[in-house]
C-alpha positions in Angstrom: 221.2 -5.6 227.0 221.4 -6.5 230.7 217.9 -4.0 231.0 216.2 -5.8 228.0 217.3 -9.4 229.2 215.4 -8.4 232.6 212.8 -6.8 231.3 211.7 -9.9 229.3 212.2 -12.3 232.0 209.9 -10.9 233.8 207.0 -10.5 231.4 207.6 -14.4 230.2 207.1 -16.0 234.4 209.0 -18.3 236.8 209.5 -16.9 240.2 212.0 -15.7 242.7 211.6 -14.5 246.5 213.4 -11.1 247.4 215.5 -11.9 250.0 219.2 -11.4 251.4 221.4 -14.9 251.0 225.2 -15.7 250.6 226.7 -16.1 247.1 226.1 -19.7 246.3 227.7 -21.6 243.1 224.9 -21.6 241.1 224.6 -21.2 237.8 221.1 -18.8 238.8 221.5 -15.6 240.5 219.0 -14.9 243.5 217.8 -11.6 243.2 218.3 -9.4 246.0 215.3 -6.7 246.2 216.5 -4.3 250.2 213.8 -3.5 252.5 213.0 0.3 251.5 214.2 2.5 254.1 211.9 4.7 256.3 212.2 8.3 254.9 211.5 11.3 257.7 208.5 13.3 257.0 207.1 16.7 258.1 204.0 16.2 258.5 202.1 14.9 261.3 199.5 13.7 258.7 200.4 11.3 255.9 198.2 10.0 253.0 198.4 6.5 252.2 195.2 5.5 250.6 193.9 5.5 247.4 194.4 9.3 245.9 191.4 11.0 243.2 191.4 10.0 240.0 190.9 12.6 237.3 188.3 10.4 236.1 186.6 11.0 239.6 187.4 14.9 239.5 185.8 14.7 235.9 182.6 12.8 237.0 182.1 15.3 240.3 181.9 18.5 237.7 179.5 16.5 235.6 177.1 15.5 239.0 177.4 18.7 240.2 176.7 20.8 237.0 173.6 18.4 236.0 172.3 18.9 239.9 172.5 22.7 239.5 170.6 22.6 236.1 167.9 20.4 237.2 167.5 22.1 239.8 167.3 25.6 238.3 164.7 24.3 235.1 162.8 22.1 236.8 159.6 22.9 238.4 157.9 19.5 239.2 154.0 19.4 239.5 152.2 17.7 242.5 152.7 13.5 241.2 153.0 12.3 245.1 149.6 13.7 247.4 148.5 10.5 249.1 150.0 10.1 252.7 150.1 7.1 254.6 149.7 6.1 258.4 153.4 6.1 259.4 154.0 9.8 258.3 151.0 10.8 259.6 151.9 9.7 262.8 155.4 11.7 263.0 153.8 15.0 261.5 150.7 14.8 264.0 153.5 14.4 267.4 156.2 16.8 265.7 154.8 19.6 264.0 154.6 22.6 266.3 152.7 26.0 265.9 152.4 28.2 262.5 154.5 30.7 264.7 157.1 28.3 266.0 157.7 26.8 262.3 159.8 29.5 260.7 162.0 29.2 263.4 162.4 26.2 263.3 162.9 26.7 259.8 165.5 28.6 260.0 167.6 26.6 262.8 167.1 24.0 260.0 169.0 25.7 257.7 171.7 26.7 260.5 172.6 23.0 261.3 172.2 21.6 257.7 174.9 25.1 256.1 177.2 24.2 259.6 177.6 20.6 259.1 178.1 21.1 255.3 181.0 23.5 256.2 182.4 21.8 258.9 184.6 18.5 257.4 186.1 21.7 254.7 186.8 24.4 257.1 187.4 22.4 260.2 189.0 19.1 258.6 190.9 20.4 255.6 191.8 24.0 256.1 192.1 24.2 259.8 193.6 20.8 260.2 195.2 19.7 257.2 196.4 23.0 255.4 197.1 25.6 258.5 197.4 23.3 261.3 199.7 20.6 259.2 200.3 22.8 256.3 200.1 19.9 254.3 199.0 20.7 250.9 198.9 16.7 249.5 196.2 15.8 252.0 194.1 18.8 252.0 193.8 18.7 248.2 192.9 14.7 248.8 190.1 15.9 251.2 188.9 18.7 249.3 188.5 16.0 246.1 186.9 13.4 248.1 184.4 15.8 249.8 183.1 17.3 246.5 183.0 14.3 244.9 180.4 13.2 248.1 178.6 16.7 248.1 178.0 16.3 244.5 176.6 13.2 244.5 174.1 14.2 247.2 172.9 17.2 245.2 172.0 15.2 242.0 170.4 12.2 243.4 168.7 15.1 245.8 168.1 16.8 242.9 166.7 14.0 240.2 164.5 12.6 242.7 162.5 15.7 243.6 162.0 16.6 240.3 160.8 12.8 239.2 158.8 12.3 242.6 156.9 15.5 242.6 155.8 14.7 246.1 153.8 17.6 247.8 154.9 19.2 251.2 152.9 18.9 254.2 151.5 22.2 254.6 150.5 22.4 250.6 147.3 21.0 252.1 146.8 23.6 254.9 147.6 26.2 252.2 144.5 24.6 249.8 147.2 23.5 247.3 145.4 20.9 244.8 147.0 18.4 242.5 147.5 20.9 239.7 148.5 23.8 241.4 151.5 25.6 240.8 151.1 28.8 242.7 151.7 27.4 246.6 155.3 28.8 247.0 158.5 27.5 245.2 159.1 23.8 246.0 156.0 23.1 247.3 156.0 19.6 245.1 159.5 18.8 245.7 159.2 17.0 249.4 160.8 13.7 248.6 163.4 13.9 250.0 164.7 16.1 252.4 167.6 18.2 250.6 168.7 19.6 254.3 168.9 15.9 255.7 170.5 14.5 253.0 173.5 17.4 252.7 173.9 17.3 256.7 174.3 13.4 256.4 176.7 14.0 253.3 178.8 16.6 255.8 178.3 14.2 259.3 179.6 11.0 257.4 182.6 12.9 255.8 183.6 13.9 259.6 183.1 10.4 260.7 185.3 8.8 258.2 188.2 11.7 258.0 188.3 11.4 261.7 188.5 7.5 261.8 191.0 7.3 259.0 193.2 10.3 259.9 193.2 10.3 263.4 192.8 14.5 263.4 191.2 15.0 267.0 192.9 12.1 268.8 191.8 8.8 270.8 188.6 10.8 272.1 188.2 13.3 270.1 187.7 11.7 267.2 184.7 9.7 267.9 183.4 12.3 269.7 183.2 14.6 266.4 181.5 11.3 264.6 179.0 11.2 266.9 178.0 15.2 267.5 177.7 15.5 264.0 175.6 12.6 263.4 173.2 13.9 266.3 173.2 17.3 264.8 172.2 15.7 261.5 169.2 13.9 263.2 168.0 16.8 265.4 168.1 18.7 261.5 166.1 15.9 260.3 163.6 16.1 263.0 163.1 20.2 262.6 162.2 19.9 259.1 159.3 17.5 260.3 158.8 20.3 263.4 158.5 22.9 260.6 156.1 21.0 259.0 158.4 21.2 255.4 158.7 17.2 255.3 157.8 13.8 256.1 159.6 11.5 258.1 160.1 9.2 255.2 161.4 12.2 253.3 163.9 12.6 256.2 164.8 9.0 256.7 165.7 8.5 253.0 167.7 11.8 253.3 169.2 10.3 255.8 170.7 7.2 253.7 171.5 8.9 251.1 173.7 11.4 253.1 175.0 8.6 254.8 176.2 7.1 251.3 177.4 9.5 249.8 179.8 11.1 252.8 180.6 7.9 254.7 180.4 4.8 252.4 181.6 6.2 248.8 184.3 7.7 250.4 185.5 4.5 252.1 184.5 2.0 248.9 186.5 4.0 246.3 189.5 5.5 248.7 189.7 4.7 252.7 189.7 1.2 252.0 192.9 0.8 249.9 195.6 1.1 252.2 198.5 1.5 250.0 201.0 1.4 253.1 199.6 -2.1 253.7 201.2 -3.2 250.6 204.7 -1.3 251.0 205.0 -2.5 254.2 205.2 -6.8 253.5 208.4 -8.1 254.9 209.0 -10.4 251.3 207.7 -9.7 247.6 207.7 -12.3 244.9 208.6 -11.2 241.1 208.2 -14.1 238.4 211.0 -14.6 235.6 212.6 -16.6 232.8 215.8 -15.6 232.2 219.0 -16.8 229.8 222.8 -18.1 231.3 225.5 -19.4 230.1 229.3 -20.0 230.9 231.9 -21.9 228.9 230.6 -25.4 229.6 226.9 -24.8 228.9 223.9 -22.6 228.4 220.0 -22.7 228.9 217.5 -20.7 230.8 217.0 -19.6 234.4 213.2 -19.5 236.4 
């Protein structure tokens, strides 16, 4: 009865303050919530934010599955072939010699595959789950960093496939309007897939390392920044290599940015749960019954 009485007050209102007081004649009883006591951990890393939802895990599969199958059917045609004076600009002072572009190319790929790999291997399974051996915030990590890389892919994904913009060299290599035949991808230039994905993987460092604290003082902003300079200098090869424009690599650029830094902050980093737990007083609103011999009414 005691359980139901409660229960009830507290759905109907009034209010109390949890806090410690003498016993005073009162008809009312002040209710007495203690300070929750500090419980010992193993772990050097603890996570108090907002964890995954399985609605989240739910809507990563779908982005991820519906980036893989756009990007496997479609085939867009050339839509985009007009260039304008600031890309122009960039391609004429950054492109370097037929001979010198597949290396570039392929240094490219290096940074954009190292920068992906780096917040899982280095972050979660080095850090979290060997050096910490901390299962709760690795699996956190590896949730929040799929639900990013996914993300990127299908808005990478969608847009080359609506856009149809043509690559820079499909001119040098007599591509027209129409024609499918110039190499695989050769209308999907908007936007850079490799900038966006090392973006995706650079802001994921930056904001593991701010909230987490895995390098220390210095080292922590020092792994922000390297990996945002790597993801530029990858930006700037694929204009080298004469594969993209520099708005193709700019708007990679925001959309990495987006998805591994922001998202990650807007739906977790920036609920601190521990924020919460940790006020000195809480406040719980009731209505309840009393009575004694000499009279009986209600409590707030």
């Amino acid at each position: 009865m005691l359980g139901v009485a409660f229960t009830a007050s507290v759905l109907l209102g009034g209010t109390a303050f949890a806090q410690t007081s003498p016993d005073v004649g009162s008809s009312s009883e002040i209710l007495q919530v203690p300070d929750p006591l500090p419980l010992d951990s193993p772990y050097r890393l603890e996570w108090h934010w907002k964890r995954v939802h399985w609605g989240e895990i739910a809507g990563t599969a779908a982005l991820a599955t519906s980036a893989i199958v756009v990007s496997v059917v479609t085939e867009p045609s050339a839509r985009w072939t007009k260039t304008n004076a600031f890309d122009d600009w960039f391609r004429d002072r950054l492109r370097v010699s037929p001979t010198t572009q597949h290396r570039v190319d392929r240094a490219s790929d290096a940074l954009a595959l190292t920068l992906i790999a780096f917040p899982v291997l280095v972050d979660t399974v080095g850090m979290a789950l060997i050096g910490d051996k901390n299962k709760q915030v690795a699996g956190q990590l590896v949730a929040i960093q799929a639900q990013a890389f996914a993300m990127t892919g299908f808005l990478t994904s969608v847009t080359k496939a609506a856009a149809g913009r043509q690559r820079p060299y499909a001119e040098e290599q007599g591509c027209d309007a129409l024609d499918l035949d110039c190499g695989s991808g050769v209308n999907a230039s908007y936007f850079s897939g490799h900038t966006s994905f090392a973006f995706t993987g650079a802001g994921l460092t930056c904001v593991e390392h701010r909230y987490l604290r895995l390098f220390g003082r210095v080292g922590d902003p020092l792994a922000c920044a390297t990996t945002l300079a790597l993801a530029s200098l990858t930006g700037v090869f694929r204009i080298m290599s004469n594969s993209h424009w520099a708005t193709d690599v700019i708007t990679g650029a925001g959309i990495g940015l987006f998805s591994g830094w922001f998202m990650p902050w807007l739906l977790h980093f920036r609920h601190d749960t521990s924020a919460r737990d940790e006020r000195p007083m809480r406040a719980l609103r009731y209505l309840s019954p009393y009575g004694s011999s000499h009279a009986f009414g209600l409590s707030a």
